[in-house]
N, C-alpha and C positions, 0 to 999 in steps of 0.2 A: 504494500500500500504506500502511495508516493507522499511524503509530507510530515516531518515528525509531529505538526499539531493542527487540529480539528478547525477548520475555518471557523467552522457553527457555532463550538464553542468558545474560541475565542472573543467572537462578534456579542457574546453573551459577556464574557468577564468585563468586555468594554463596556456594555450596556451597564451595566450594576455599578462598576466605577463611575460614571458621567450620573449616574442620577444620584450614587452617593456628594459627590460634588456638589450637585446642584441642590440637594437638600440641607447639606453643610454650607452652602451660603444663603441659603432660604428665600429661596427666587423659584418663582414658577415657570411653567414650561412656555407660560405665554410673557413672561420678562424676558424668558433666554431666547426665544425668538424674535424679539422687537431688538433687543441687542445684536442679534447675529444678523440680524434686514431678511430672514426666512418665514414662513410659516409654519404656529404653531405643532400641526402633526408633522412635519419635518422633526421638532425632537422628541416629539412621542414617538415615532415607530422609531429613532438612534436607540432610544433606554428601553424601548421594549423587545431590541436585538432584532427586529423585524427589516431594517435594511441596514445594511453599513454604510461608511462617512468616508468621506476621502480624507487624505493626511491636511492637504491645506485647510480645509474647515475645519478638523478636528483639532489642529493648531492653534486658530481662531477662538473656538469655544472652550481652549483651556488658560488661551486669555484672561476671557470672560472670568472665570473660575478663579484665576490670578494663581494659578498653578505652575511653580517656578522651572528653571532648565534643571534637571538633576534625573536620579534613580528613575523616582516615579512616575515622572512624564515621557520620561524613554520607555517605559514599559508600556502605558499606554498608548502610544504611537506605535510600538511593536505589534500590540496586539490589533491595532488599526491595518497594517501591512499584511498580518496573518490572516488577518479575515477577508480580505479580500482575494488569498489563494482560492484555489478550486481544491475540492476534495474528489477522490477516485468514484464517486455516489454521481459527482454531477454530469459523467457519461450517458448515465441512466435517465435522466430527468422528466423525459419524453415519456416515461412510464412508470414515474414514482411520483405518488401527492404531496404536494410541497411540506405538509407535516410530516410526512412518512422520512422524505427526507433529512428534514429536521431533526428526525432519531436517529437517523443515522449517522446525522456528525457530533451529534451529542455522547452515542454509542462509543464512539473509537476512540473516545478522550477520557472513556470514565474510568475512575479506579474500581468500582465496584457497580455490578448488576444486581437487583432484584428482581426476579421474573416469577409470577404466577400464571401458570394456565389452565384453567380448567375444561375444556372440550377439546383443545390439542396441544401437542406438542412447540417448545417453546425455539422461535425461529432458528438459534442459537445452535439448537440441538437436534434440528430436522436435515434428513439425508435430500438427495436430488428427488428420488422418485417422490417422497412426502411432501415435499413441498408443492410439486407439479401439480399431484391430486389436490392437495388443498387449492392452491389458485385456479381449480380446473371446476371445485364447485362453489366456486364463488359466487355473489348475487351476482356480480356487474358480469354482462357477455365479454372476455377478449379474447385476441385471436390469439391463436399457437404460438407465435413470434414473440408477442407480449408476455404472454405466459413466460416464455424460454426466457427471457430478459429479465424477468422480475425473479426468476430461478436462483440466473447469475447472480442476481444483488443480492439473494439469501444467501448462496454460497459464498460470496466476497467477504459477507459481514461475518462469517464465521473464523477468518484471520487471525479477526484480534485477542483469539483464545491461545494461539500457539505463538504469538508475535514476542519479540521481548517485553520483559515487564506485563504481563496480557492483567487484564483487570477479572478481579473474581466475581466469577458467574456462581450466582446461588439463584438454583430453577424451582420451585417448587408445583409437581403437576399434582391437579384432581385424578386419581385413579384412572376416572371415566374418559382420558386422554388415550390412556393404556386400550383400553376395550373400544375404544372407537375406531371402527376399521376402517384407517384411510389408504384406498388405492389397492385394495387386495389383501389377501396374507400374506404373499412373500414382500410386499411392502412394508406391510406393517411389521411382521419379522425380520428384517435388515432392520427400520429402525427403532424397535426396541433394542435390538444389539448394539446399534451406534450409540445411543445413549449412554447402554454399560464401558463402554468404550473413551465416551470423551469425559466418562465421569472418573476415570484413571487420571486424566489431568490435574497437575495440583492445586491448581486453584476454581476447580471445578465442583462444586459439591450440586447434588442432586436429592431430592426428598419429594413422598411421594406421600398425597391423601387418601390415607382409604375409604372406602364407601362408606367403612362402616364406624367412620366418624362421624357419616351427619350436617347435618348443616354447619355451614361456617362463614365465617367473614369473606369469604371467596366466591359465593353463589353469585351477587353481585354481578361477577364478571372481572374477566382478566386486569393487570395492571404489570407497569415496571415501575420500579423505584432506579432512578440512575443518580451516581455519587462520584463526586472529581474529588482530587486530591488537594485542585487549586481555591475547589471553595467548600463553604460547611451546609452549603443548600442544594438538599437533594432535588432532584425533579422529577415525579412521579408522571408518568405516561401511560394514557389509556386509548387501546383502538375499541372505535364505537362503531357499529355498522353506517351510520352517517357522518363517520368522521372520526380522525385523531384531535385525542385532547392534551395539553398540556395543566398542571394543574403545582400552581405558586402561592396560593393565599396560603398564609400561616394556618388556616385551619381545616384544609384540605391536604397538604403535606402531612400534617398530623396521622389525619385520619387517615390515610394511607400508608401510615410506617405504623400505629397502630395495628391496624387488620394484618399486615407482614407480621409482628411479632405474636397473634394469635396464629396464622396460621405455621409457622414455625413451627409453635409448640401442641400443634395438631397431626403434624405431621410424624410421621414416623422416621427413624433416624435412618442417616444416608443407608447402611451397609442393610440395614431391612428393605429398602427402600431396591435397591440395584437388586437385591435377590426378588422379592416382587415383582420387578419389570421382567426379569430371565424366565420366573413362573411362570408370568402373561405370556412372553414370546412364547413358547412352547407349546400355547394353545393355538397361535395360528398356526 
């Protein structure tokens, strides 16, 4: 993968710095624009990481800021230059939703994954042929091409487990992952095996719900929690049939690292966990 750092998320650490600034001189978004001679959603979508800034404006607005030459302003202008790279996702573009992609540059930068799934298997940890049947019954019709494309970008995303430094993937599936036959049995038995497979990797852990826990904070529906090393704010991401969510209020973060530590401890511990997946496979 080309680029040791994630444009997406840098374009994020910019955004938090520039509104911490601008809160620490307690000026509104519609001062900092009457200053800068722009319009106001010009710095609303800068701080909400929704477009990047060129260096000469972002110069400009650390002016404003009275934000001196030194460390900190070098870093900031770094992180302006890094966001403007392309990530190895933006090939794909033609066939990923602009949030979708969003996780994916969020993905390649993070120190740690939280992944729950409960009706399948978690992208991380799905083979070619799984994945295909999954995009194959999906609501939206597309065509074979598209399919095979969106393949590719599961299997690209799956790099950053064997890359240096890879960040730790903690998957936890609903059983009913296990028993949902996608794409056949010899499908679904390749990937119950790969699972056992990439959960040999060391920073790989894997736990499994069984049925016969019951309801849980997971019926809900799926979620990620994603965690950088460079900041202490996790970002919980949810795919919804009408869309990808991103989810930042203090009390939605909660509740979604909440629900992860119930279902942790509903879960049954990895090594039960990998021999239940091996029991399942052997039923198709």
């Amino acid at each position: 993968m080309p680029g040791e750092h994630s444009p997406t998320f840098r374009r994020r650490l910019l955004a938090r710095e520039l509104r911490k600034l601008r809160n620490e001189r307690e000026l509104t978004t519609a001062q900092v624009a009457e200053l800068m001679d722009v319009r106001q959603p010009w710095i609303s979508r800068i701080e909400t990481g929704t477009r990047g800034i060129q260096i000469k404006d972002l110069k400009q607005l650390l002016g404003v800021y009275e934000v001196p030459c030194g460390e900190y302003r070098d870093k900031l202008l770094d992180f302006a230059r890094e966001a403007r790279q392309r990530g190895w996702w933006h090939a794909y573009r033609d066939v990923l939703p602009p949030r979708y992609a969003e996780y994916i540059g969020l993905e390649a930068e993070a120190a740690e994954i939280h992944n729950f799934e409960g009706l399948s298997v978690p992208g991380l940890l799905q083979t070619e042929d799984y994945a295909h049947s999954m995009f194959q019954g999906g609501l939206t019709e597309i065509s074979e091409s598209e399919i095979d494309r969106r393949v590719e970008v599961r299997m690209a995303r799956q790099a950053l487990l064997t890359k240096d430094n890879p960040p730790r993937l903690w998957a936890i599936m609903d059983e009913a992952a296990l028993r949902r036959c996608v794409g056949g049995s010899a499908v679904m038995r390749a990937q119950l095996l790969h699972i056992i497979e990439v959960a040999k990797l060391p920073r790989v852990t894997v736990q499994i719900l069984p049925l016969s826990a019951g309801a849980h904070p997971g019926t809900a529906g799926s979620f990620a929690i994603v965690r950088f090393a460079e900041s202490a704010d996790p970002v919980p991401y949810i795919e919804t049939i009408a869309g990808d969510l991103y989810l930042e209020k203090q009390d939605e973060v909660r509740t979604c690292t909440l629900a992860w530590s119930f279902l942790t401890a509903k879960a049954i511990d990895p090594q039960e966990s990998l021999a239940l997946i091996a029991e399942v496979a052997k039923e198709y």
